[in-house]
C-alpha positions in Angstrom: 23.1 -75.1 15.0 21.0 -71.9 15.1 22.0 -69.2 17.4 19.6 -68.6 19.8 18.1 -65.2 20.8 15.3 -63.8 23.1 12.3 -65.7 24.3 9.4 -64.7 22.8 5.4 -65.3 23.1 2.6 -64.8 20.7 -0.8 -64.0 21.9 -4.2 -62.1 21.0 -7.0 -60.4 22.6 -10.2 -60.6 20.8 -7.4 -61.0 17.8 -5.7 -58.1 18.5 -2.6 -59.9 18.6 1.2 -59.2 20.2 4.6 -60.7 20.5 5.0 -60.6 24.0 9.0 -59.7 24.8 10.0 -61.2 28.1 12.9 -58.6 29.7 13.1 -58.6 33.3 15.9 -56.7 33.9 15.6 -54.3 30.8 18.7 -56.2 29.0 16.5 -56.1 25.4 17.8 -52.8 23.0 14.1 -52.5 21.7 14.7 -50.3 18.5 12.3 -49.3 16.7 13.4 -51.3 13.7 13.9 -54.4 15.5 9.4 -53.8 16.7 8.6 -53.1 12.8 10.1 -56.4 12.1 8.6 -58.4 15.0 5.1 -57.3 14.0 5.8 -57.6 10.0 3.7 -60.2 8.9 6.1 -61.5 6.1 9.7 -60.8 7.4 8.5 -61.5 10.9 6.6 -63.3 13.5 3.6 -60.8 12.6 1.7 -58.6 15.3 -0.5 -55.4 15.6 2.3 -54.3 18.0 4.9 -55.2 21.1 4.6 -56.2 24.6 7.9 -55.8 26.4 7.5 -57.6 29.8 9.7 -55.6 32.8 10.3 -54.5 36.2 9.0 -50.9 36.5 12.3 -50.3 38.5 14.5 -51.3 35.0 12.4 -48.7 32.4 14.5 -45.4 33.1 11.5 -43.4 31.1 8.6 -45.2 33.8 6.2 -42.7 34.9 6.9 -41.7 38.6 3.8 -42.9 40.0 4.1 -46.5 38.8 5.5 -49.0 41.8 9.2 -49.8 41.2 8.5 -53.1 41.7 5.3 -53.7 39.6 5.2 -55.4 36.0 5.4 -52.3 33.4 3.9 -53.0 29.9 6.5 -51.5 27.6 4.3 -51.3 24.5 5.1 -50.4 21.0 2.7 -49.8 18.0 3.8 -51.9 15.0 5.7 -49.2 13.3 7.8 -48.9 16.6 6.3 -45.9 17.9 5.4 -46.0 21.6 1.5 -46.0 22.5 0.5 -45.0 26.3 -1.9 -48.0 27.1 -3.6 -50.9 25.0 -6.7 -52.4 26.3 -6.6 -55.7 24.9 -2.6 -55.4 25.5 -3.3 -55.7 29.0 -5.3 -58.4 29.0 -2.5 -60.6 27.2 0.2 -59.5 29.1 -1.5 -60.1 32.5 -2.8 -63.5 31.1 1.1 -64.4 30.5 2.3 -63.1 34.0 -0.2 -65.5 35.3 0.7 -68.5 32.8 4.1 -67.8 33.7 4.1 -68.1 36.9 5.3 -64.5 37.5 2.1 -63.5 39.1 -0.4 -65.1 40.9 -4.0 -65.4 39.2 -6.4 -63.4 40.3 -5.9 -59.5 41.3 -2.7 -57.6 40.4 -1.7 -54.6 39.0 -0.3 -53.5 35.7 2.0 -50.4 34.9 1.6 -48.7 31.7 2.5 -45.2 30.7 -1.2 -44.3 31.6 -0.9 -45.1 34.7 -1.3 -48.4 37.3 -4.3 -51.1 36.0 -5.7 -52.6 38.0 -6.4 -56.4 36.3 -8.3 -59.2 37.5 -8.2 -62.9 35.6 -10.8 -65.6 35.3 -10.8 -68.9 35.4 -12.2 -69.2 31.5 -9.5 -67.4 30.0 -10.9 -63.9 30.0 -9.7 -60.8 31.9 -11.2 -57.8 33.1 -9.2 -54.6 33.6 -10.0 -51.1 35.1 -9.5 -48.6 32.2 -9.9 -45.7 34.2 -11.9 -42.6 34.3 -12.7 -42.0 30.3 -12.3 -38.2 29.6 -14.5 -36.1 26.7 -12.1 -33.2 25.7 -14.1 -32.1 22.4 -16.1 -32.8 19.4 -14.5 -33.2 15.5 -15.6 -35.5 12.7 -13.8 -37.3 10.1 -13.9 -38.5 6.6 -14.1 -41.8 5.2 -15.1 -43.7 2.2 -16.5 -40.3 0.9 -18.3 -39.9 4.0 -18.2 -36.8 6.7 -19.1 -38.5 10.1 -18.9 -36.3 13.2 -17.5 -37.7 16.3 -16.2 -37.3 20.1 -12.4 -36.8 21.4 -12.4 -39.4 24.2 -9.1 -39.9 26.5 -8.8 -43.5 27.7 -4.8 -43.0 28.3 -4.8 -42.4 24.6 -6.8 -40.4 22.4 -9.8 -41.8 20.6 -12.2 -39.8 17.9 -15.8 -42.1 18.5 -18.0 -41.3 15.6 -21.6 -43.2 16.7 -23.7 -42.8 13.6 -26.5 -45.6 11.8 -23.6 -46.0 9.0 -22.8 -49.7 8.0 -19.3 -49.8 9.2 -18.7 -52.7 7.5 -19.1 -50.9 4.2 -16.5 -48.5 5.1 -13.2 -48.5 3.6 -10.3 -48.4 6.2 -7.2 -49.5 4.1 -5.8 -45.6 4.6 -5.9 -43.2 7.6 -9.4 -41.4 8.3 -8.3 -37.8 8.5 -8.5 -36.3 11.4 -8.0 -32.6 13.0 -3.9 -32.6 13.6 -4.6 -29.5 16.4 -7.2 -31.5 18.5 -5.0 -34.4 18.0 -1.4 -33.6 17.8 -0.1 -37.0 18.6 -2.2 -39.0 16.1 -5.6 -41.0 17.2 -7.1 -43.9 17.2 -10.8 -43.5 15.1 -13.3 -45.8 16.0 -17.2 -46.0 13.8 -19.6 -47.1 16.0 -23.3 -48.3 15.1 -26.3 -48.9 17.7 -27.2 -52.5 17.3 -29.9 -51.7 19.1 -30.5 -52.9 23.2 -26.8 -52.5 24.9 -24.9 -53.9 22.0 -23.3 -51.8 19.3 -20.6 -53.2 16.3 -17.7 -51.0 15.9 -14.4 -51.2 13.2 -11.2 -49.3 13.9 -8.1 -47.5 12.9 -5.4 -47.6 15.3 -2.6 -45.0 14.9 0.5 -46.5 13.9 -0.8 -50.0 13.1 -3.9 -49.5 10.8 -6.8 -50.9 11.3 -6.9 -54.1 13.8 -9.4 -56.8 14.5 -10.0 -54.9 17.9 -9.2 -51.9 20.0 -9.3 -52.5 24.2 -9.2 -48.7 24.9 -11.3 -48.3 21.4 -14.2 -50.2 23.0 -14.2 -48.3 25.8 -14.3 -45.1 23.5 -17.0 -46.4 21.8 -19.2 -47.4 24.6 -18.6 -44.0 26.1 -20.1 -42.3 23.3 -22.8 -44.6 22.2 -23.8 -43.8 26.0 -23.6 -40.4 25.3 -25.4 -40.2 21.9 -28.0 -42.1 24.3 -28.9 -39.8 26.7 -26.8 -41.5 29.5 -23.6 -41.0 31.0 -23.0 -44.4 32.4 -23.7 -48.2 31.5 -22.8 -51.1 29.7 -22.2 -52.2 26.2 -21.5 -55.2 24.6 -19.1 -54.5 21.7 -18.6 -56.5 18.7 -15.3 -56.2 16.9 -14.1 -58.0 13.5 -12.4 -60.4 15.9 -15.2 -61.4 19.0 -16.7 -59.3 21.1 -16.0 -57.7 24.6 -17.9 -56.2 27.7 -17.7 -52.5 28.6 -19.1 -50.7 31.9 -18.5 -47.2 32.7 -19.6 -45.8 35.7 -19.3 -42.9 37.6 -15.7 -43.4 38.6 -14.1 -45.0 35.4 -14.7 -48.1 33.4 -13.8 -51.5 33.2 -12.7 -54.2 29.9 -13.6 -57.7 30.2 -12.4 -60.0 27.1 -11.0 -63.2 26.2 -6.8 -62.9 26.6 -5.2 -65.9 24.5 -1.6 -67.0 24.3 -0.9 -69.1 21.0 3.0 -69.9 21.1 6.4 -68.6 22.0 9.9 -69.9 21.4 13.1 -68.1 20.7 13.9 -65.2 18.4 17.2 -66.6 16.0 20.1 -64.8 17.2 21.1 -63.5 14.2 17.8 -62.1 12.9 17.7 -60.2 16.3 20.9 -58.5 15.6 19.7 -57.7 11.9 16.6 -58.0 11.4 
């Protein structure tokens, strides 16, 4: 008989997806290794990165001004490293505290290494969550597909480098990195293209750092929307952004910005024992 090991649960935001890691107490040994393997798509369960479900109170490295007793999204990027928030992340993971029964539905908060969220779900399946106050802390530009595109360094809890320009992004080539300016960004960043659809809707693709690019990018849309405002003329609004994998609602006003998208949870069952311990 197999040997069983931890629970696990598979779910997607706007196809973003993540193994979701149930570990109240903080019991899991979360290596890197054993994340790369999670999210591999062939020697894995396959995911664009981690979601470790635990007690603020049980992460020794929790920021100090998350609740002890709030739900902490431990999340990993699918090469292991740790990422500070994830948009569509959130949305998952408070759609399985609800399904779960760990929380009620509703209004509830969310700890993350950027800080308390503050996450409301609906009744159809989506989720809105307050991304907080988005930050412009300089201009750069990138290359891709042969192409110079100049863009705007965005902190949503992460970094972000928004190019808005009338490029077709689905033309461009995203298989490696976009370069990017290592001083501005010494932690990596997540690139999103943007193009004005025209009206309040704009299509963007991404490149997440550490993953590649994904079907969508929670903080990424807020990025995104934050400088289409800008290249607008405005510094608040709303957008509707259309990713490779559906589309999602951003506002930002004058005080931060809010995500609402669809959170779905597809499976879960039990990690084998022995592919846990060497995986």
């Amino acid at each position: 008989m197999r040997n069983r090991g931890p629970a696990f649960v598979k779910g997607h935001g706007t196809q973003n997806d993540f193994v979701i890691l149930p570990d109240v107490d903080g019991e899991l040994e979360l290596t890197d290794e054993r994340v790369r393997a999670l999210c591999d798509r062939q020697r894995g369960l396959g995911a664009d990165g981690v979601l470790r479900v635990i007690r603020t109170a049980a992460l020794p490295d929790a920021p100090a001004d998350v609740p002890a007793e709030a739900w902490f999204m431990d999340y990993r990027n699918a090469d292991g490293s740790i990422a500070e928030m994830c948009g569509n992340g959130v949305r998952v993971f408070a759609r399985y505290l609800v399904e779960s029964g760990l929380a009620e539905p509703g209004e509830l908060l969310v700890g993350t290494r950027a800080g308390v969220r503050p996450v409301r779900t609906h009744d159809d399946g989506r989720v809105t969550v307050q991304m907080g106050q988005v930050k412009f802390f300089g201009e750069s530009s990138t290359t891709v597909s042969g192409v110079r595109l100049a863009g705007v360094a965005i902190d949503v809890g992460n970094p972000h480098l928004a190019c808005v320009s009338e490029v077709d992004v689905e033309a461009l080539d995203l298989t490696t990195a976009p370069l990017h300016d290592a001083a501005l960004f010494p932690e990596g960043v997540n690139v999103e293209f943007v193009r004005p659809l025209g009206g309040d809707e704009v299509r963007m693709r991404v490149h997440e750092r550490g993953v590649g690019e994904t079907r969508s990018c929670g903080t990424g849309t807020v990025a995104a929307t934050a400088a289409a405002l800008r290249a607008a003329g405005q510094d608040t609004g709303r957008r509707v952004v259309h990713i490779p994998g559906g589309t999602v609602e951003v506002e930002i006003t004058p005080t931060g910005s809010t995500l609402t998208g669809p959170a779905v949870l597809v499976a879960g069952g039990e990690l084998d024992a022995d592919w846990w311990q060497h995986p």
